[in-house]
N, C-alpha and C positions, 0 to 999 in steps of 0.2 A: 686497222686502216689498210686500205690495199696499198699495191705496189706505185699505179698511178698518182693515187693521191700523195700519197710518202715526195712523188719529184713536181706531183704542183705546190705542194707546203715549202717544200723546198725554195723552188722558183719564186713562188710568195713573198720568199725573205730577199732574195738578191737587193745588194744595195749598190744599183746601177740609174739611177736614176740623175743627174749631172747633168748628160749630154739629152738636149733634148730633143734632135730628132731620133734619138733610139727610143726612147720615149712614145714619141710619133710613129716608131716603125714597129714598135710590140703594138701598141692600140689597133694600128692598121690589120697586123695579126688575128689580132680579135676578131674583127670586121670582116678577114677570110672565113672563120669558120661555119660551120652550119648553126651555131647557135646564135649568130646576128641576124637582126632583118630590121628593113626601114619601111615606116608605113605613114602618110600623112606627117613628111619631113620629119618624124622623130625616130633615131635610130635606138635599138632597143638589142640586148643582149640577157639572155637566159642558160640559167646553168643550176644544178644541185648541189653544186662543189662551191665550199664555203669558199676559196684559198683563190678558185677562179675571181669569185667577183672584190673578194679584195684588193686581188694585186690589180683589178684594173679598175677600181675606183682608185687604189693610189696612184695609178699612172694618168687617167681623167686627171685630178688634184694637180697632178705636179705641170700637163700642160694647161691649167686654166679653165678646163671645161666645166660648168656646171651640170650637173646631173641629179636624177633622184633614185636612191634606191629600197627600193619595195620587197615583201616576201610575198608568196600566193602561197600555199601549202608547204611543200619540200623545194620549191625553187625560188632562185634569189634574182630578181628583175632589176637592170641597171637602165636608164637612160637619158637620153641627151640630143639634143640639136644636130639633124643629122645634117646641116649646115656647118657643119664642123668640117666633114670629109674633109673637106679642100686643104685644106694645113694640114689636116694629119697625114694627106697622103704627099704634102709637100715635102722628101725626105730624096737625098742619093741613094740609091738604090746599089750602085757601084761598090758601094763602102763595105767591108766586110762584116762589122759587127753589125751596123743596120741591115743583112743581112739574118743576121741570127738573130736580132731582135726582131724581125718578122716573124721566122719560123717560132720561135718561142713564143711568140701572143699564138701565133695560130694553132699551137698546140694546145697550149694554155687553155683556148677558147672551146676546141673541139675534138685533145688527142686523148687514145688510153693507149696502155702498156698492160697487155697480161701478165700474171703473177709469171717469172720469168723461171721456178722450178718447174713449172708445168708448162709452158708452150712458149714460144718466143715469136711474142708478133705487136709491132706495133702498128697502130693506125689513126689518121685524123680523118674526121667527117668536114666536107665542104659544099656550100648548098648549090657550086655552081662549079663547071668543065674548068673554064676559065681560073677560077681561085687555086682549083685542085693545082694545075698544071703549073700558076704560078709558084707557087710552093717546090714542086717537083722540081724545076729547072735553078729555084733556088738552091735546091740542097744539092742539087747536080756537082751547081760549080764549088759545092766542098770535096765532091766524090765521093760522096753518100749514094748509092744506091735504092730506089726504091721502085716501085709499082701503082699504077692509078687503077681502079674498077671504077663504074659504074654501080652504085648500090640503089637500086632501088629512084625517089626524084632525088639521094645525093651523089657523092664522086669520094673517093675512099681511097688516100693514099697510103701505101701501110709497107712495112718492111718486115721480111717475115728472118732472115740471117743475123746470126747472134750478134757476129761484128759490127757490123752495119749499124748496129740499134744503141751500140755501146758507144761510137761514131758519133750517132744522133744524139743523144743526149749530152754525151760532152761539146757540142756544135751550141748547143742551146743553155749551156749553164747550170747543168745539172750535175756538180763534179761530186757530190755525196753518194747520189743516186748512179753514177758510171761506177764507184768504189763496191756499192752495196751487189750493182748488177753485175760486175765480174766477178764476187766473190760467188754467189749464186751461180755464175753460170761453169766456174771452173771445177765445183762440186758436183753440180748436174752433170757436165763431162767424163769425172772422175769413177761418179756410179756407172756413168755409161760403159767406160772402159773396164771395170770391174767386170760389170756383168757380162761385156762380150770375152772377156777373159773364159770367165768361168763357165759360160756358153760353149766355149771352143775345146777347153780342158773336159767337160762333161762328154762332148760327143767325141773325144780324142779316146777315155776311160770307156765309153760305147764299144769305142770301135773296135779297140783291146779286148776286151772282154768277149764280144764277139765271134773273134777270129781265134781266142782260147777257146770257146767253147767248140767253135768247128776244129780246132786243132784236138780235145781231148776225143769230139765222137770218135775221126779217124782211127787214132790210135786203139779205143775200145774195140772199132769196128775188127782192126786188122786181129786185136786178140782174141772175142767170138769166132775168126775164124783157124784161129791155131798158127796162124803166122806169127809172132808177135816174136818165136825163140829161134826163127831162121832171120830174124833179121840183123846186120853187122851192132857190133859192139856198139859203135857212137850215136846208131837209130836209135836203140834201147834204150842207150843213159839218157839221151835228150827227151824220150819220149816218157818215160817214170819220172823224171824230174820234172815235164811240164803238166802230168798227173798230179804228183806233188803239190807244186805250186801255181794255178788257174788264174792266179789275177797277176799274175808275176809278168814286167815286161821282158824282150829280146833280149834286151843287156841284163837283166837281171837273171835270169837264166843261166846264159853263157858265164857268167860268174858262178855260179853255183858247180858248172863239171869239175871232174878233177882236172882237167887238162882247160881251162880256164880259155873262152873262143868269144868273138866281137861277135856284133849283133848279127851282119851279115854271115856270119857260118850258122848260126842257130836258127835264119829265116832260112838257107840250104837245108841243114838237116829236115826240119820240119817240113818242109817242101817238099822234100824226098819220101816223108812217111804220107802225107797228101795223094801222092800221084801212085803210092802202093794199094792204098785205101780204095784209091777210083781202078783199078786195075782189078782187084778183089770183087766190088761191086760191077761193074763192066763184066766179071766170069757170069754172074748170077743172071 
């Protein structure tokens, strides 16, 4: 089962059912999404998600509505007297949980959540500007962030920032589904930081490696030309020792003379065999 469905099953089970303009304020939810529509006074709601149309026959049931509900293939048809609106949308608006009891039907009716180890984006479809933006301004005044598109004839509210989505769902009553989606996302994090670790340490071991091999040409170069035994003691020792040792860092090096020198005297010495090498090549 995906990750969607996992927080509509969820949602499904809430046992918030008591108060009943939240009741009134999840149905109205429903009624935002794009899979409502009213045609010849009956309002009618479609979905393939088993979990959708139960939670809102129980909530039809708990405000008194009669409804019928039918299958057609893979989707589950609910409807009812779209004479109803008028009550259901009779709700404060003001209140905060009627509040998130809207957003929750309307999610319910028309949201998904991608699998959140692989991209982090939520979105609901809404068959109208109007419905979108209502929603929007709703989640606003929690400080949820989100984004409207145009999609095509819908409107597409979706939050694509990890926090923000973890936000939404705790907003809406999905406290299993917020536990499940930070454990996921602090993993997904964890690989991320590994790998730009090891991203950085690889081209750090490049770069090393590198600059030893331009350090051993030099020194080869200066001995092809027979300079190699005019040059002072400390050039020499450092310059066999990093013959010696090619994948060896700065300070590992300088540990190695006998007279034991920090990193910065060994980038000296070698530096000095550098600028003999180009002085050498510069004769030819």
């Amino acid at each position: 089962m995906s990750f969607s469905a996992d927080i509509k099953q969820e949602l499904s089970k809430l046992n918030n059912l008591n108060n009943k303009n939240q009741v009134k304020a999840e149905i109205s939810g429903y009624m935002l999404g794009s899979n409502y529509v009213e045609n010849n006074r009956k309002a009618r709601f479609i979905t393939e998600n088993e979990f959708n149309i139960y939670r809102l026959t129980k909530l039809l049931e708990n405000v008194h509505i009669d409804y019928t509900n039918t299958n057609k293939g893979k989707s589950f048809i609910a409807e009812w007297d779209a004479s109803c609106r008028d009550n259901i949308m009779d709700i404060n608006i003001e209140e905060d949980e009627i509040k998130k009891a809207v957003v929750r039907g309307s999610f319910m009716a028309s949201g998904s959540l991608n699998e959140p180890n692989k991209k982090y984006h939520l979105e609901i479809l809404f068959s109208s500007k109007e419905n979108a933006e209502y929603v929007f301004y709703i989640i606003e005044t929690f400080g949820i962030e989100s984004k409207l598109l145009k999609r095509k004839e819908k409107y597409s509210l979706y939050i694509k920032d990890s926090e923000e989505i973890s936000k939404f769902l705790a907003l809406i009553g999905a406290k299993k589904a917020v536990l499940d989606y930070e454990e996921i996302r602090i993993i997904r994090e964890m690989r991320s930081n590994v790998n730009r670790l090891v991203n950085c340490e690889t081209a750090n071991i490049n770069k090393t490696i590198n600059v030893a091999v331009s350090q051993i040409a030099d020194i080869n170069f200066i001995k092809q030309k027979n300079k190699f035994e005019e040059l002072p003691e400390n050039l020499k020792e450092i310059a066999n020792i990093r013959l010696d040792n090619p994948e060896s860092s700065l300070v590992e090096l300088g540990n190695l003379l006998k007279k034991p020198i920090g990193k910065s005297g060994v980038n000296h010495r070698l530096k000095k065999l550098q600028e003999i090498a180009r002085e050498l090549r510069e004769e030819n």
